[in-house]
N, C-alpha and C positions, 0 to 999 in steps of 0.2 A: 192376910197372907195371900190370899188367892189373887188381891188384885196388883200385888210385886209380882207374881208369879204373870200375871196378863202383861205388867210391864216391861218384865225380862224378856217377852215372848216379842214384842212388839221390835225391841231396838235387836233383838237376834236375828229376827225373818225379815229386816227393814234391807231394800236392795235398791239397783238402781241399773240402767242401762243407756249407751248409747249406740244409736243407729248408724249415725251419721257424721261426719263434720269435713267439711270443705275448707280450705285456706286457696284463695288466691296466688300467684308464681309472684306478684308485683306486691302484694299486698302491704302496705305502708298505712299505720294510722294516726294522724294527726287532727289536728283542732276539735271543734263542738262534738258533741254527739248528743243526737234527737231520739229519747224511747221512748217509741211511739203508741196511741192504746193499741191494746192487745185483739187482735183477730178470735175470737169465742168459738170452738169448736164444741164443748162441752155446753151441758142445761145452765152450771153455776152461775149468777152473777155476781157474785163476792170473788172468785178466781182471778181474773183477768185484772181486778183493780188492784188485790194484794201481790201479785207474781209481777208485775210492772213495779209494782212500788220497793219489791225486794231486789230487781233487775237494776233499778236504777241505784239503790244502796251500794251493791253489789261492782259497779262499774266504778264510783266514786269512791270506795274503800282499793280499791285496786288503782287508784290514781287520773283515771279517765275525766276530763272535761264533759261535766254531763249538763244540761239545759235545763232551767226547772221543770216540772212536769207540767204547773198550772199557767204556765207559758206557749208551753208547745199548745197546749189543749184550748187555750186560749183564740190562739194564733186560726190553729183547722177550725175552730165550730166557726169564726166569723168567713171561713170557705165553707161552709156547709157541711163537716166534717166533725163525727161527734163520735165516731166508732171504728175500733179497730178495724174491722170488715169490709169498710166502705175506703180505704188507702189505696186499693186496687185500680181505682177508680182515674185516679190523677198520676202523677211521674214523681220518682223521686227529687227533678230538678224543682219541681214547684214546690216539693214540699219542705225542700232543704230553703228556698227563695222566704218561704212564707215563715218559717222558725230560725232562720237563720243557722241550722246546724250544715258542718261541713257532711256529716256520714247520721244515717238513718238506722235506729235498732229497729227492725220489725222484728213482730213474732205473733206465733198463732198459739194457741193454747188447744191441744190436741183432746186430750183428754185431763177430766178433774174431777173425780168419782169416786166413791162407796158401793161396795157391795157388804153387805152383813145380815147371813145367810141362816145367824145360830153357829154352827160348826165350822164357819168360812166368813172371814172377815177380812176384804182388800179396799186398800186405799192409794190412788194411783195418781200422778200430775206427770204429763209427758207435755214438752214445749219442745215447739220449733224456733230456732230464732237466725237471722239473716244480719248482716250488717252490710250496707250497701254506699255506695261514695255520691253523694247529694249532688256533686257537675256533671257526673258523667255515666251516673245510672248503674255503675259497674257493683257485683257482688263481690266482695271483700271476702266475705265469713259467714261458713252455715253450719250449726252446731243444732241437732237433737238428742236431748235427755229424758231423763224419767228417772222419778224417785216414786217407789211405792213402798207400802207393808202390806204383808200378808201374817194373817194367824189360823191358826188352825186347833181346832179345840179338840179334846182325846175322847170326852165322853159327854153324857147329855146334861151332867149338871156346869162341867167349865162349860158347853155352847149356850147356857143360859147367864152365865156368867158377862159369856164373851158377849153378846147379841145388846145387854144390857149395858156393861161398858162402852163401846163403841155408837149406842146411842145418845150416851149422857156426854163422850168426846166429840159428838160431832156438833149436838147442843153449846157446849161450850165452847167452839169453834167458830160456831154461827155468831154468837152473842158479841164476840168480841170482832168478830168482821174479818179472821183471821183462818181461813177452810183449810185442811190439810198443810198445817204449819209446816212438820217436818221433811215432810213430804217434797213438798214446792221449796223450802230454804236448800232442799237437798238438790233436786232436778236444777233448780239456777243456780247451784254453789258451781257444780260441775259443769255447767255451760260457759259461766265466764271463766272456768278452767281453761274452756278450751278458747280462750278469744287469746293471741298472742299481742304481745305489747314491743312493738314496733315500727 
């Protein structure tokens, strides 16, 4: 009983926020699109390779011409290029020359964290993401999200409850290579919300 009641708590206090988003006056998008790895702002390393792989679901269920992943990735490591962090480094013209996309998804992965406190338990994914035109270097589209939960336990036996739960969830998260599922399916659901199709 106690752990429907953890359940109910979870998808009640489950929220989301956006900062930002930018649309271009000219903005037109057509042909490839390149999602690029993810720029790591967070400790995670499971983050940045599941929120790309949700990004690019995410693009192709909405109809976008998307490039395979193990293509693009293919393409930067034989330029030296193996991390999202290091794209800073070269121009979009080369990087759209070298995968052949006409427009580039970048994104950073801001935050991708746990706090679970006993009494206080947040789980938070906040992404930056850019779309940029592969000829001419121009920003197209900038969209930041965030999908977290928060819970909050009333006394000391639900925070021993709660402390316990949310470490057997995040074990089970890990195992399957899938870190704050809801979380991240949520913060990308509402980014490509904001990408217009046009």
């Amino acid at each position: 009983m106690r752990s429907v009641w953890l359940g109910v708590c979870l998808c009640l206090l489950f929220g989301c926020a956006a900062t930002k988003v930018y649309v271009a006056g000219d903005y037109a998008f057509t042909g490839k699109v390149a999602v690029l790895p993810i720029a790591n702002e967070s400790n995670d390393l499971d983050g940045p390779i599941f929120v790309r792989t949700l990004i690019y679901n995410a693009l192709a269920e909405r109809g976008f011409q998307v490039l395979p992943l193990a293509a693009i990735d293919a393409q930067l490591k034989t330029q030296g290029f193996t991390d999202g962090g290091q794209l800073g480094a070269t121009t979009p013209q080369k990087i759209g020359a070298w995968t052949g996309a006409d427009t580039l998804f970048y994104t950073t992965l801001e935050n991708f964290d746990y706090i679970n406190v006993g009494v206080y338990a947040q789980r938070r994914v906040k992404i930056l993401s850019k779309l940029v035109d592969a000829k001419t270097g121009e920003r197209l589209w900038e969209s930041e999200r965030e999908g977290s939960t928060r819970v909050f336990a009333v006394n000391k036996k639900d925070a021993e409850t709660l402390f316990a739960a949310q470490l057997a969830i995040k074990a089970i998260e890990k195992a399957a290579h899938r870190p704050l599922q809801p979380e991240s399916q949520t913060a990308v659901g509402l980014l490509i919300r904001d990408l217009p199709i046009r």
